[in-house]
C-alpha positions in Angstrom: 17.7 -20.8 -5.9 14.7 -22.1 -3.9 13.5 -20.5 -0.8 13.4 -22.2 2.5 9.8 -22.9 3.3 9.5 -21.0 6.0 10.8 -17.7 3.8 8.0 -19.0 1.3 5.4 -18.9 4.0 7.0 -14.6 5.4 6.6 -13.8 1.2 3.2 -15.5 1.1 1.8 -13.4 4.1 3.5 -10.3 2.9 1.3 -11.1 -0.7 -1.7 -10.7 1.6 -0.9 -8.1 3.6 -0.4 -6.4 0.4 -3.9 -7.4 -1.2 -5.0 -6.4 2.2 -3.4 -2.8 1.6 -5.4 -2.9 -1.6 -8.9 -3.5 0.1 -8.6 -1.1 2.4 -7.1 1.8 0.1 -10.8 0.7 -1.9 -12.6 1.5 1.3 -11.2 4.6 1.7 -12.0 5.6 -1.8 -15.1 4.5 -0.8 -15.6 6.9 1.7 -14.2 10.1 0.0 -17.0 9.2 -3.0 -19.7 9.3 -0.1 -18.7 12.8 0.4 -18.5 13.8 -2.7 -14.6 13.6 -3.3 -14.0 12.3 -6.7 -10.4 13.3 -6.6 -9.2 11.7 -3.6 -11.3 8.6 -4.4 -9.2 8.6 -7.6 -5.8 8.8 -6.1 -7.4 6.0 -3.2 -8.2 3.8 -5.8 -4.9 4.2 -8.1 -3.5 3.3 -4.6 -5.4 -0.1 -4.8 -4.0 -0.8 -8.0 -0.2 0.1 -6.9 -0.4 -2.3 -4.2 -2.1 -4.8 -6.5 1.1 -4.4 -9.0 3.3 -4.6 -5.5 1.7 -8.4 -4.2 2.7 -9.4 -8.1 5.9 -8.5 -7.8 6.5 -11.2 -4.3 4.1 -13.4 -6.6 6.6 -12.9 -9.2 9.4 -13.6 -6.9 8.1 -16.7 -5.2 7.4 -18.0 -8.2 10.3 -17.7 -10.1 12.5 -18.8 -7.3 10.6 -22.2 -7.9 8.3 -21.9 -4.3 4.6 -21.4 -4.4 2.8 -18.6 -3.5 0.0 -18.4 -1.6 -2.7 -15.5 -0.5 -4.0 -15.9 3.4 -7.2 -14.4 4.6 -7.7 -10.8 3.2 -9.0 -8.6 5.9 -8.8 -4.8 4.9 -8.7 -2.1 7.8 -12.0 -1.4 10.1 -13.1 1.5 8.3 -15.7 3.8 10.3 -18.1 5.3 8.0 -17.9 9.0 7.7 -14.2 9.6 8.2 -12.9 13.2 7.3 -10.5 13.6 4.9 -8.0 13.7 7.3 -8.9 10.6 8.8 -8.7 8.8 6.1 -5.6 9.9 4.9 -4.5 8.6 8.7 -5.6 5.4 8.1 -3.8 4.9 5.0 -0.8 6.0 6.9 -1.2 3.4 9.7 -1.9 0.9 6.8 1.2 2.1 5.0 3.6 2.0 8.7 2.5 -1.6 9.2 3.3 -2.8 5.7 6.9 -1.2 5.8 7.5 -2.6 9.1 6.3 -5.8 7.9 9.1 -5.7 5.0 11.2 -4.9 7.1 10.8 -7.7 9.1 10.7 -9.9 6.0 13.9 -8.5 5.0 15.6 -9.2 8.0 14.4 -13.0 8.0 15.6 -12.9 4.7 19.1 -11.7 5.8 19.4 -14.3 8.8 18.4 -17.3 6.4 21.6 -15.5 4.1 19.1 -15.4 1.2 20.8 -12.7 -1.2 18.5 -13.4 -4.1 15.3 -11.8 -2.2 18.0 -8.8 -1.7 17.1 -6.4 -4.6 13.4 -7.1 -4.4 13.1 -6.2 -0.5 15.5 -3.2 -1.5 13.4 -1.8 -3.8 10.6 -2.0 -1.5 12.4 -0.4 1.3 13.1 2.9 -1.2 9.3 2.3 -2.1 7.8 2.1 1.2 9.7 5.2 2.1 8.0 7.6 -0.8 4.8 6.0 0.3 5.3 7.1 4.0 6.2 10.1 2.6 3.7 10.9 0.3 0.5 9.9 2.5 2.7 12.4 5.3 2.6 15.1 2.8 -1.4 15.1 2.1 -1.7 15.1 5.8 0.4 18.1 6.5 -1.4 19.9 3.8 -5.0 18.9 5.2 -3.1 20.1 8.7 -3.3 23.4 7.1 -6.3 23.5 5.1 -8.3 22.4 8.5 -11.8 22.8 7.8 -11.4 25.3 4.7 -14.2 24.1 2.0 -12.7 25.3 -0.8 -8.8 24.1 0.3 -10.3 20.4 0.4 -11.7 20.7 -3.2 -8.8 22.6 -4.5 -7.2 19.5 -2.7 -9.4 17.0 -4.3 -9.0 18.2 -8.0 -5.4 18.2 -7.7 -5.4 14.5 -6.2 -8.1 13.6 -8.9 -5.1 14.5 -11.4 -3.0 11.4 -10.8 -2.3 9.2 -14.0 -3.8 5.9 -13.4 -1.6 3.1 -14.0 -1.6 -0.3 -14.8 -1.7 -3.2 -12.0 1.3 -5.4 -14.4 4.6 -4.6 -13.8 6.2 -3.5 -16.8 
């Protein structure tokens, strides 16, 4: 069943805002490789690519619901130069917060237009966005610890570096 246009229009800017995600997880990687952090510019970019495979699957959607999709402006994150390592793991939780409150607000819209097809998609973001949260929270807390301990940000770094990449197709 086709989407109401203005639905079509809230997946369209969630596409972006997910592309967006994607730019700015590549300028954090960025700035972990300037310092040397090969790991957590790893894990950064297989970020990227996760968020590349998440605006596919609201491309995916749109499409096969017979609307067109459409990607807006892409405009990733002011990103100071020299971040720490905590910093940037803050900004990718800020990024992270505004994207699940931004699916949550495209789930509600969804729900007050009574569109029940967009229902398992916006679920399994929900569930998705919550390990995300999670996750980026986690690296934090352990950075909390480390503090300024050399050695705890590479041990840090190799095990981020460690992450499997992964395709950005949904399979």
């Amino acid at each position: 069943m086709k989407m109401s246009h203005d639905l079509e229009k809230k997946f369209s800017e969630q596409i972006t805002l997910e592309l967006t995600a994607e730019a700015t997880y590549r300028q954090l990687a960025i700035e972990a490789d300037e310092q040397s952090l090969t790991g957590i510019a790893s894990w950064l970019r297989h970020q990227a690519d996760e968020e590349v495979v998440h605006a596919n699957k609201f491309i995916d959607h749109v499409v096969d619901r017979g609307n067109h999709a459409a990607i807006g402006t892409i405009t990733p994150a002011s990103i100071a130069p020299g971040l720490s390592v905590r910093a940037i793991f803050e900004a990718a939780l800020a990024h992270e917060e505004k994207v699940s409150e931004s699916i949550r607000e495209l789930y509600r819209s969804a729900e007050k237009e009574g569109d029940f097809d967009s229902r398992p998609l916006l679920n399994w973001f929900v569930d998705e966005q919550i390990e995300e949260e999670a996750t980026v929270s986690e690296i934090i807390d352990r950075i909390t610890l480390i503090g300024e301990d050399g050695s705890g940000i590479l041990r840090l770094d190799a095990e981020l570096g460690e992450r499997p990449a992964e395709s950005t197709e949904d399979d």
